[in-house]
N, C-alpha and C positions, 0 to 999 in steps of 0.2 A: 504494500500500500504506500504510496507517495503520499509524503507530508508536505505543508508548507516551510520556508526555513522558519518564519514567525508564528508561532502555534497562537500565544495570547501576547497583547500588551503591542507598544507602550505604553505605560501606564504610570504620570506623574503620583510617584509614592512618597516626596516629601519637599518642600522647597521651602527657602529659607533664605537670606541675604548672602549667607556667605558659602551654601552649598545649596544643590538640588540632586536627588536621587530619581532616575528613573529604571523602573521593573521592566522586562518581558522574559517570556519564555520561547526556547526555539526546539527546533526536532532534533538538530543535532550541535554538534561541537563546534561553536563559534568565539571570535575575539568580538567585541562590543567596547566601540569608545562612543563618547556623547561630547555632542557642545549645545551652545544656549547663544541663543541669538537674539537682539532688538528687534522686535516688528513693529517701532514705531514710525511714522509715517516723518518725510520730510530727513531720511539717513541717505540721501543722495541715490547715485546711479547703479551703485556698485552691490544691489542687493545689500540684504540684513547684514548688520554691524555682529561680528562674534566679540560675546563679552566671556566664553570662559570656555572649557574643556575637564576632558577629562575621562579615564578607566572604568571598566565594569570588574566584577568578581563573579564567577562561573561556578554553580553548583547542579552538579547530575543527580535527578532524580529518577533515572528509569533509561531504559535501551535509549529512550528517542525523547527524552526529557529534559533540559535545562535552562536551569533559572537563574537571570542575570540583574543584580545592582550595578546600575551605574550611577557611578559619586562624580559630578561634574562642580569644579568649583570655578570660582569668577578668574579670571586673568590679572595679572598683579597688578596692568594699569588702569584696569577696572575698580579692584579692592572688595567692591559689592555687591553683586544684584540689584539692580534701582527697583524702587516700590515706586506702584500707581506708572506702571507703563509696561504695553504689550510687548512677552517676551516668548519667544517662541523655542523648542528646541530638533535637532535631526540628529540622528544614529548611523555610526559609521559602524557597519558589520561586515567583517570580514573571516570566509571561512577556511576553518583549521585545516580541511584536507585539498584546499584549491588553492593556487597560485596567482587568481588571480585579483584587481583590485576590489578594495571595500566596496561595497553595497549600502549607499542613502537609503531612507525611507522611500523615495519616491521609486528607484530603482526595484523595490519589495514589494511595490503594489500596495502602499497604505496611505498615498496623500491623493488617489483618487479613485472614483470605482466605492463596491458594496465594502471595501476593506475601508475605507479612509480613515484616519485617526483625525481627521483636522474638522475645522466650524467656520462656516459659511466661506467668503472668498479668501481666509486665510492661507498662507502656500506651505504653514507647518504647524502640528500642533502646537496651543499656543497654553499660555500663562499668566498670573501677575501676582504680585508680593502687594498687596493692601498698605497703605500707610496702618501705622499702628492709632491715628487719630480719624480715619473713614469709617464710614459708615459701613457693617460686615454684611454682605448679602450673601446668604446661606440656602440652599436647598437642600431638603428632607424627604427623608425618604425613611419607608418600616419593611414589614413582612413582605413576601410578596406568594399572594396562594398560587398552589399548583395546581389546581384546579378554579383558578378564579375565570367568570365570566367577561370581565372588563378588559383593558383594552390596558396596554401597558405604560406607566406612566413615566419611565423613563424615556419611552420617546419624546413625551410633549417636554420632559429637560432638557432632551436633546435640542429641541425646536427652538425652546427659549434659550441655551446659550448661543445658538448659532445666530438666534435673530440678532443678540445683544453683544456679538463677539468681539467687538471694537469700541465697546462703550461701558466703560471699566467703572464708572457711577451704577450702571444698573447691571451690571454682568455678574452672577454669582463667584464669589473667590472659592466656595469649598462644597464639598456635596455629605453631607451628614447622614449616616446609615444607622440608625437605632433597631432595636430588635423589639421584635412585637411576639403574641402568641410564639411559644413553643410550638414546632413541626407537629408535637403528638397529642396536642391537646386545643381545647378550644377552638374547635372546628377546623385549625387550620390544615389538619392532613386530608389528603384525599379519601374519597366515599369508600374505594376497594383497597384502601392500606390495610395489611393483614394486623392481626388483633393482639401477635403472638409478636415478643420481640424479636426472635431470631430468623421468622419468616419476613420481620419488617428489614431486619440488616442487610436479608438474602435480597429481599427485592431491591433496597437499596445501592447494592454494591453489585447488584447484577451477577 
């Protein structure tokens, strides 16, 4: 069976003024470096300003499994990550058993098409660092059933940051996942989940 190289991710796992961590997982044994970019508007001809770089760390979880941190920090003439301005970042992957050059996001099929990682005409997925004195705009989100009749509502987040992706006053900084009902109780399991716990594992873990 043919995998893709990117199975999940990227996925901004932490950002901060003087570091940003980005996650994904690949099929097989890859080098992953990151950099972080300005997508502020009015940085000239020459394409997004790079404000930092930086290594991943490579952990195998399985035949065709591994999961990659990349710690990308600012550039020294940088110092910081600016807050209250759109920053966007791209992935250099390059893999361990080919000779030949790194692989962009765009190159992997994730800045456009059913893959894209990006929001609205941005040309990478993008970010921003909140002053610590703005106003925080948070999206929430709980359970989600598996059996629910409704219509998923992380789409219409998706909808609102793409509508608002360049308009850093109303664009969400963070997306907030709470837990709600437990899986096995309070109607949240499905109608034919078995009754018995070990037949609930089996169905579970297939």
């Amino acid at each position: 069976m043919s995998l893709p190289a990117v199975l999940a991710g990227p996925l901004l796992r932490r950002a901060e003024p003087g570091r940003v961590l980005v996650w994904l997982a690949t099929s097989r044994p890859v080098t992953v470096q990151g950099e972080i970019l300005s997508l502020a508007s009015g940085g000239g001809g020459d394409g997004p300003r790079r404000l930092g770089r930086g290594g991943g760390r490579r952990v195998r979880l399985g035949p065709r499994l591994f999961v990659h941190l990349v710690s990308i920090l600012p550039d020294p003439a940088v110092g910081a990550f600016p807050s209250n301005e759109l920053l966007g970042y791209d992935l250099l992957v390059s893999d361990d058993a080919a000779s030949g050059p790194p692989r962009r996001l765009d190159e992997l099929g994730l800045l456009a098409g059913p893959r894209a990682v990006t929001l609205g005409d941005l040309p990478l997925p993008s970010f921003f660092l909140p002053a610590r004195s703005a106003a925080l705009n948070l999206l929430h989100g709980s359970c989600r059933l598996l059996h629910g009749h409704g219509e998923d509502a992380l789409v219409a987040a998706d909808e609102l940051l793409a509508e608002r992706a360049r308009d850093l006053d109303r664009r969400p900084s963070a997306l907030v996942l709470t837990r709600g009902s437990d899986l096995r109780g309070r109607g949240c399991r499905p109608p034919d989940w078995p009754p018995d716990p070990a037949r609930r594992r089996a169905a579970w873990c297939g």
